[in-house]
C-alpha positions as CSV (number, residue, x, y, z in Angstrom):
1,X,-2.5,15.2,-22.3
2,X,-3.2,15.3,-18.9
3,X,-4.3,12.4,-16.4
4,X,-8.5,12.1,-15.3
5,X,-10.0,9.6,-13.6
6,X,-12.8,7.5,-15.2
7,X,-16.3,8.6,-15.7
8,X,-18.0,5.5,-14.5
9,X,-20.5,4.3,-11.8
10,X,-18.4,2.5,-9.8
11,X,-17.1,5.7,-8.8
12,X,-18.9,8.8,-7.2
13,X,-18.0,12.8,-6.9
14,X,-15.9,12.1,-3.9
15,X,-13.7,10.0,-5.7
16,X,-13.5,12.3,-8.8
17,X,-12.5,15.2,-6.0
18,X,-9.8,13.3,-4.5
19,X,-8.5,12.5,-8.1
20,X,-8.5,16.1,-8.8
21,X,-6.6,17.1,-5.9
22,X,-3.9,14.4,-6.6
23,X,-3.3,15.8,-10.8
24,X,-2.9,19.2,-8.7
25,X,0.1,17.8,-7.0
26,X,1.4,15.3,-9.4
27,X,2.3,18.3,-11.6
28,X,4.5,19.5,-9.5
29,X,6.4,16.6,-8.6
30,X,10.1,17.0,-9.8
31,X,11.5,14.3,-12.3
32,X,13.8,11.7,-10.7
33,X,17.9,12.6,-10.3
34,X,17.0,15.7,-8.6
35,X,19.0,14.3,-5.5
36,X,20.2,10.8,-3.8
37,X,17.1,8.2,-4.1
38,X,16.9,7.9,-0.5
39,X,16.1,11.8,0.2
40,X,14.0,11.9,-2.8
41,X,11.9,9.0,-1.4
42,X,11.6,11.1,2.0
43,X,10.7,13.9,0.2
44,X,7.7,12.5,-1.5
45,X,6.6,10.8,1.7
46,X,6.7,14.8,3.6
47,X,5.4,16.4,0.2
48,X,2.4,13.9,0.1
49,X,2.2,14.3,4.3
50,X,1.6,17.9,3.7
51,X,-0.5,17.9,1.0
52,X,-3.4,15.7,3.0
53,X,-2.9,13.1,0.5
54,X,-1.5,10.4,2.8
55,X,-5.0,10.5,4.3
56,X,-6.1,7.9,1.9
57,X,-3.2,5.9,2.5
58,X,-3.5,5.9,6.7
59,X,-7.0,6.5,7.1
60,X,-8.3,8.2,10.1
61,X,-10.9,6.3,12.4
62,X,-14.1,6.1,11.3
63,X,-17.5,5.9,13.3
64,X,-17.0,2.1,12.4
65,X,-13.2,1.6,13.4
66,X,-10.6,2.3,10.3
67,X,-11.5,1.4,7.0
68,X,-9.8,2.1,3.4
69,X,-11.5,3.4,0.8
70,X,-10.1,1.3,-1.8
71,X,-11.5,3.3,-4.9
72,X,-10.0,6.0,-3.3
73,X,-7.1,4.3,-2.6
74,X,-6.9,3.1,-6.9
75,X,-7.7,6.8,-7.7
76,X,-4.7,8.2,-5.6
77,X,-2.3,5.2,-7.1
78,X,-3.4,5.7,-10.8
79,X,-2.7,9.5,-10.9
80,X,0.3,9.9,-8.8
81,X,1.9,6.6,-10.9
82,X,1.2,8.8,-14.3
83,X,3.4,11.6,-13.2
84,X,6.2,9.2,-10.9
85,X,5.9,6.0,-10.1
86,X,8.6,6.6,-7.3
87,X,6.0,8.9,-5.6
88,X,3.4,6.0,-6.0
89,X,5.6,3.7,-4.8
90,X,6.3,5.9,-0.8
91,X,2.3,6.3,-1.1
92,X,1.6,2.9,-1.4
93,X,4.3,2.0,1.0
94,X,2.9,4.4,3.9
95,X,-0.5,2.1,3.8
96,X,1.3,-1.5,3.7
97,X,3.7,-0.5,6.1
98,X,0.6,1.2,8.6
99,X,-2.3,-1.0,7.2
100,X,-1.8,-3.9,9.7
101,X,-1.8,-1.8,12.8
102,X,-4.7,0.5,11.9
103,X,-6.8,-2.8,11.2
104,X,-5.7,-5.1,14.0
105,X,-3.4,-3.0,16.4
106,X,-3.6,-1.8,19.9
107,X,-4.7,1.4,20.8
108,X,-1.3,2.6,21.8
109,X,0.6,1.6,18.6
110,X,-2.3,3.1,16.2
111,X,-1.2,6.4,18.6
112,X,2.2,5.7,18.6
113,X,2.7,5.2,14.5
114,X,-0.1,6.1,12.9
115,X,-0.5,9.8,13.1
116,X,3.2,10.9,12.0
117,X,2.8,8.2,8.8
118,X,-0.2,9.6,7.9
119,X,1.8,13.8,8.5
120,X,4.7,12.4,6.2
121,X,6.7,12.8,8.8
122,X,7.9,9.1,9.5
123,X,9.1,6.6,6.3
124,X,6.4,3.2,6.9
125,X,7.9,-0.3,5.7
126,X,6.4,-4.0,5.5
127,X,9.2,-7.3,6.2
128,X,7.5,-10.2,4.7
129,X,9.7,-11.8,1.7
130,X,12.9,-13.9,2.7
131,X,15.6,-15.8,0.8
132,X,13.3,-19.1,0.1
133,X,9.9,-17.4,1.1
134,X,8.5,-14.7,-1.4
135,X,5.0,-16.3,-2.5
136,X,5.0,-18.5,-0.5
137,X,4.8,-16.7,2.6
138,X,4.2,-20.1,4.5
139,X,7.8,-21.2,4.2
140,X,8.9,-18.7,6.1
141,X,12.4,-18.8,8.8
142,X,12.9,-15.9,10.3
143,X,12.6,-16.7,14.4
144,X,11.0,-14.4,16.9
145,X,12.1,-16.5,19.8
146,X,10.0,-15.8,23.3
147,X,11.8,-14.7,25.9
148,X,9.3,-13.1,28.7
149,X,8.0,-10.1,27.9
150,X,9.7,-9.9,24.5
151,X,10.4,-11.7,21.2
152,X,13.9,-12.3,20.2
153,X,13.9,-11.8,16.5
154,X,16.7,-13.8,14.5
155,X,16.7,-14.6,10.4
156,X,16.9,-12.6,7.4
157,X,14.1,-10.5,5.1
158,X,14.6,-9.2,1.7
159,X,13.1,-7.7,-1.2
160,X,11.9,-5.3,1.3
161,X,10.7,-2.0,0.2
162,X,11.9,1.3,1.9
163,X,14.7,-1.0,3.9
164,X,17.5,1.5,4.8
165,X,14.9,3.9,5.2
166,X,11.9,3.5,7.0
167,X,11.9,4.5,10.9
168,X,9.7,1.2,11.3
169,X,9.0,-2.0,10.0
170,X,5.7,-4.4,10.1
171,X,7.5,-7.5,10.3
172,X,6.2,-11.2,10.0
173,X,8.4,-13.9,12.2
174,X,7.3,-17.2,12.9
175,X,7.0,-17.4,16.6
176,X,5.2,-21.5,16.4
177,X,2.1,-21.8,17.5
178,X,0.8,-24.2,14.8
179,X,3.0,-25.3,11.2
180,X,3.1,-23.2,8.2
181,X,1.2,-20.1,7.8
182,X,-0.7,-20.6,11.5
183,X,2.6,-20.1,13.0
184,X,3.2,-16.6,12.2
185,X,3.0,-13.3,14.3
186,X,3.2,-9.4,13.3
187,X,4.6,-6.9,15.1
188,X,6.1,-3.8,15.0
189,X,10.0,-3.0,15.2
190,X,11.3,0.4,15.2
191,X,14.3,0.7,12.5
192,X,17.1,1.7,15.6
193,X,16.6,-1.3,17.1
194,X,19.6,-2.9,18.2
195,X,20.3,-6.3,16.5
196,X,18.2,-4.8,13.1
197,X,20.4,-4.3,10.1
198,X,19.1,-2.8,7.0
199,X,21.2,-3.6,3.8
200,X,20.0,-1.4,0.5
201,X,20.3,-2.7,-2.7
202,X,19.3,-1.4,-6.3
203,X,16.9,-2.6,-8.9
204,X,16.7,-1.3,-12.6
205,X,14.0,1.6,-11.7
206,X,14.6,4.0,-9.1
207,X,13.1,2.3,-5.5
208,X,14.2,2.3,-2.6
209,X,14.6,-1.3,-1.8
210,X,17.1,-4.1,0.2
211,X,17.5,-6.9,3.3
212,X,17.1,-6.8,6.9
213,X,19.1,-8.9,9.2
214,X,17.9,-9.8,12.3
215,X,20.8,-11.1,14.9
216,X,19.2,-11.2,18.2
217,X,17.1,-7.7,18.1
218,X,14.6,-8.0,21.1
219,X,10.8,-6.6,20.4
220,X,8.2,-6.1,23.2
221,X,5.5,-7.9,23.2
222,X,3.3,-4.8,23.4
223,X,4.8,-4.3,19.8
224,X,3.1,-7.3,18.3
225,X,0.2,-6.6,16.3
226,X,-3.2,-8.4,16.8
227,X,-2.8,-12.3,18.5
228,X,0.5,-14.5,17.8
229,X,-0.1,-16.8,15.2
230,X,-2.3,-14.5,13.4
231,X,0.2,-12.6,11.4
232,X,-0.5,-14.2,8.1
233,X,-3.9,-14.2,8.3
234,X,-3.6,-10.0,9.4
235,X,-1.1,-9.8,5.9
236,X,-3.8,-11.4,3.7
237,X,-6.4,-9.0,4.6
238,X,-4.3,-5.9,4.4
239,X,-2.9,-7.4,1.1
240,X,-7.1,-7.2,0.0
241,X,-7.2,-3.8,0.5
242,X,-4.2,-2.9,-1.5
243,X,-3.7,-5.6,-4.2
244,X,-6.3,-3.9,-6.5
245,X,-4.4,-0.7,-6.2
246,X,-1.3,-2.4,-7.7
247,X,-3.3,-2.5,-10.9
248,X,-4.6,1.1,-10.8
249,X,-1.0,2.0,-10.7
250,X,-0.1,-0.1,-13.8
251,X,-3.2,1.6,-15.5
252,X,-1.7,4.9,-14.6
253,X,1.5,4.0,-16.5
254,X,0.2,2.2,-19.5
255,X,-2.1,5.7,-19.5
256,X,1.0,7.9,-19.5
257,X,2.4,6.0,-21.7
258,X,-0.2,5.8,-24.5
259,X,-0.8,9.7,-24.1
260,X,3.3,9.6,-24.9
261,X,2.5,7.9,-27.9
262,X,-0.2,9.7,-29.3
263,X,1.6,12.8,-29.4
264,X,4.6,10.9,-30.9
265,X,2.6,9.2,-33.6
266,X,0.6,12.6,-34.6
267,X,4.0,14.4,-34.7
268,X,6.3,11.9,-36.3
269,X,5.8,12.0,-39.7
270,X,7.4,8.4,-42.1
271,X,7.0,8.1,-45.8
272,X,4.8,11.4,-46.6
273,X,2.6,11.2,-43.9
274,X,1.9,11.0,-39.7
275,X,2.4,7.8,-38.3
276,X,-0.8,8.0,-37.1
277,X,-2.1,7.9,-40.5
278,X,-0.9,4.1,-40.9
279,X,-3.6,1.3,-40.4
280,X,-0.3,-0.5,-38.9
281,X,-0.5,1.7,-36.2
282,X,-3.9,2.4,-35.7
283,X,-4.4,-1.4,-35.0
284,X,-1.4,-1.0,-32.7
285,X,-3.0,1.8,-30.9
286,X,-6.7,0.3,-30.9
287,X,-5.1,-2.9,-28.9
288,X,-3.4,-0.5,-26.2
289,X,-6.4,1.2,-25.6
290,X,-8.8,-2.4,-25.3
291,X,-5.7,-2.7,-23.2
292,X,-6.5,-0.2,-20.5
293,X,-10.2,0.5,-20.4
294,X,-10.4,-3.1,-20.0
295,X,-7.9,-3.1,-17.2
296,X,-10.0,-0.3,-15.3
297,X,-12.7,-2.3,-15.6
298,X,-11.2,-4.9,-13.6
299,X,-9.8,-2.5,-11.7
300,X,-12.1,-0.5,-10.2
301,X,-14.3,-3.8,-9.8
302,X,-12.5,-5.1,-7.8
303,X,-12.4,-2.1,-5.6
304,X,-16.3,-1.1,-5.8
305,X,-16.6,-4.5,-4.6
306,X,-13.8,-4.4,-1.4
307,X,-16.0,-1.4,-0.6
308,X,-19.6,-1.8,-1.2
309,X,-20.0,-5.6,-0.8
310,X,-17.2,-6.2,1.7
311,X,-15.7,-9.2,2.9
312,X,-12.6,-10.7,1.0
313,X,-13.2,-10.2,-2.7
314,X,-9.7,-12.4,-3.1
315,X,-11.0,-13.5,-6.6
316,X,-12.0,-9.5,-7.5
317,X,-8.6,-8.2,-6.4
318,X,-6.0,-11.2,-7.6
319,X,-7.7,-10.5,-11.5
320,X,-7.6,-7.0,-11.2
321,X,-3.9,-7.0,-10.2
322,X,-3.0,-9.6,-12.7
323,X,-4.9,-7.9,-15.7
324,X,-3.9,-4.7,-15.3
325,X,-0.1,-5.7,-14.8
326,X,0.5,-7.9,-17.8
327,X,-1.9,-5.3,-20.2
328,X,0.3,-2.4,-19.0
329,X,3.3,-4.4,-19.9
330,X,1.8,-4.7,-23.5
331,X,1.0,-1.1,-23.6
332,X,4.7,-0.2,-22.8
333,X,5.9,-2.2,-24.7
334,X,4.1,-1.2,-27.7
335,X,4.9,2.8,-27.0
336,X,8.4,1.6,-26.9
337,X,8.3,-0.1,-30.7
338,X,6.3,3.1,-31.9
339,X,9.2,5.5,-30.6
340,X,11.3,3.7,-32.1
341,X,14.9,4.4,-31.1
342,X,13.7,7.9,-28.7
343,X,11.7,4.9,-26.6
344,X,15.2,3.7,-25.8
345,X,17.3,6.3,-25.4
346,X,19.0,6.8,-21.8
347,X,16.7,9.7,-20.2
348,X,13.7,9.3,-22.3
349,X,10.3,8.9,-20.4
350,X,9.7,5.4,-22.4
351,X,12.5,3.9,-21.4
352,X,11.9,4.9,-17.9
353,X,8.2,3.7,-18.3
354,X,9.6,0.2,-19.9
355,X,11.3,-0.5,-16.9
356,X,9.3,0.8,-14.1
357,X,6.2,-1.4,-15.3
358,X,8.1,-4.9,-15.4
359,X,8.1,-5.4,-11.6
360,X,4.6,-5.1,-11.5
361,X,4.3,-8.5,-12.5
362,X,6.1,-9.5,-9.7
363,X,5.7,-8.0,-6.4
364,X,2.4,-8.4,-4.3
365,X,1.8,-11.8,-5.9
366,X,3.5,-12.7,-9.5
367,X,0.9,-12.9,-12.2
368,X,1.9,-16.7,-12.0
369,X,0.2,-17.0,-8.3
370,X,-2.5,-14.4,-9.4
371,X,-3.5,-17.2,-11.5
372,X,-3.2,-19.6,-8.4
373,X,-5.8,-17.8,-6.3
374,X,-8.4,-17.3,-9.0
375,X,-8.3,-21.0,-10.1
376,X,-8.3,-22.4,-6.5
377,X,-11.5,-19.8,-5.9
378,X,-13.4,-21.1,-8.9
379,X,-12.9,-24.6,-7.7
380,X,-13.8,-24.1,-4.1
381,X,-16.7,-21.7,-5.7
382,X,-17.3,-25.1,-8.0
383,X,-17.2,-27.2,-5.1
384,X,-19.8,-25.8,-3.2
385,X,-22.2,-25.0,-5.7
386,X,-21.9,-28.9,-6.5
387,X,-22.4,-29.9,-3.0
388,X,-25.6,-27.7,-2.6
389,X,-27.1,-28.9,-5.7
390,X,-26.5,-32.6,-4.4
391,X,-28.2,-31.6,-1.5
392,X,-31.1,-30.3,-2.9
393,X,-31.4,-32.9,-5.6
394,X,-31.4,-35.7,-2.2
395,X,-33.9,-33.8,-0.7
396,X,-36.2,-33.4,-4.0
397,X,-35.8,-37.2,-4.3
């Protein structure tokens, strides 16, 4: 049927044009197997680059310093993730991977890296997770050691997207100017540096992902990104920009697949009549939809309020990722159980759909620490409140 964005307030025409202008190009993106997964990942990276689309993704300056338009951002995510969620996937990767230097960098790397993301003409990539540090990003090992005008960068990343790939990497090392998360710096380090190893591996859906292994590569200090010690802090606030989008991806699969099903359950025809003649299946098909307009909802809340309102919106962004993630799982799954064994079969867009929507749940923050943040916010938002009201309640006494 087609992929539009949604008729609401939250967005305006500008959004609705750059929706339009990304269904223009997601037609014509090729299905996956066309080559090796590495030069098809490239490929969308240069094809997006050229098409203007990776504006949204590596913003150019601003009169008020670079900002993301995060509707825009949910808009891009939702369409291109209907037609390939491979092609989402290097989108979203060229803003993580670029996202911490156009926020917080130097002058000289925003000139340096920046400009040839934003053309397609250079594969972006972000070094977080480790072994025994995924969502906890506090736990982390890997050592940038200092060594004059450098950081000696020794330990191990994985779970990293576009390792193998990328040409640079926005890495997190802990370089110890305070315990935990306080002790963490970002910088940037070029994929031919010597002492960086990148190690692919493959997952069940077609994504360019593996490990990096640090053994004594040497990064200049010009290289690091904002103040040492800030990296997590710096990763948390391009995380806020981006988290929503996670979910307008999700809603851009459970979309594609519900328009799947619909044409498979007004075609397919059981015991003298459509499939979508059975109440069985209307009910089935009432619950997907709930499903996703609820999700968008969230969704686009979440980013209407990252870009109107400002500041953190943590809350906004952690139940818009984990809404639309678990309600996309539901609507897969479902379109899998209405097409019956064709939602199975080796090839078949379901199948592809089934397994492309289960890491959702996982990456940027499982739903399980989704849950984490929101909780912990109610009780500090609890808190407070409670604290004020003593206040006032002392001072009315």
């Amino acid at each position: 049927m087609g992929w539009t964005l949604w008729d609401w307030p939250f967005l305006d025409e500008t959004h609705h044009s750059k929706a339009r202008e990304v269904a223009g190009f997601a037609a014509g993106i090729a299905p996956h197997g066309a080559g090796p997964l590495a030069d098809e990942a490239r490929g969308h990276v240069r094809a997006l680059g050229e098409a203007g689309l990776l504006d949204i993704a590596v913003p150019e300056p601003g009169a008020g310093g670079y900002a993301f338009d995060v509707r825009a951002l949910c808009a891009a995510r939702e369409g291109l993730a209907y037609a390939s969620v491979l092609a989402d996937t290097m989108f979203a990767m060229q803003g993580l991977g670029t996202g911490p230097i156009a926020l917080f960098g130097s002058d000289a790397l925003r000139d340096r890296y920046l400009g040839p993301a934003r053309r397609g003409e250079k594969v972006a990539g972000l070094a977080i997770s480790e072994p025994e540090a995924g969502s906890d990003v506090a736990a982390m090992a890997t050592e940038a050691r200092d060594d004059g005008d450098a950081y000696v960068l020794t330990g191990e990343k994985t779970w990293i997207s576009n390792a193998g790939i990328a040409d640079h990497y926005v890495v997190l090392a802990r370089t110890g100017e305070a315990p935990g998360a306080r002790g963490l710096t970002a910088m940037v380090v070029d994929a031919d540096t010597p002492g960086l190893k990148a190690e692919p591996f493959d997952l069940i859906v077609p994504h360019p992902i593996g490990r990096l292994i640090f053994d004594g590569a040497r990064v200049p200090k010009t290289s690091v990104i904002g103040r040492p010690g800030e990296g997590f802090k710096l990763a948390m606030a391009t995380f806020d920009h981006f988290r929503p989008t996670v979910g307008a991806a999700a809603i851009g699969v459970a979309r594609r697949a519900m328009d799947e099903t619909l044409a498979r359950v007004a075609s397919r025809r059981m015991f003298g009549r459509t499939m979508a003649e059975s109440e069985s299946v209307q009910t089935k098909l009432a619950d997907c939809q709930v499903d996703i307009e609820t999700s968008a909802l969230a969704v686009y809340r979440a980013a209407w309020t990252k870009d109107v309102k400002g500041g953190r919106a943590t809350r906004e962004a952690s139940i818009a990722k984990l809404v639309a993630t678990e309600a996309a799982q539901r609507v897969v799954d479902a379109a899998v159980q209405l097409h019956g064994g064709m939602g199975v079969i080796e090839g078949g867009i379901i199948g592809q759909l089934y397994r492309e929507v289960r890491p959702m749940r996982i990456y940027e923050g499982a739903s399980e620490v989704q849950k984490l943040v929101i909780a912990r916010d109610v009780l500090a938002e609890a808190a407070a409140t409670a604290q004020t009201d003593g206040k006032a309640g002392g001072s009315a006494a």
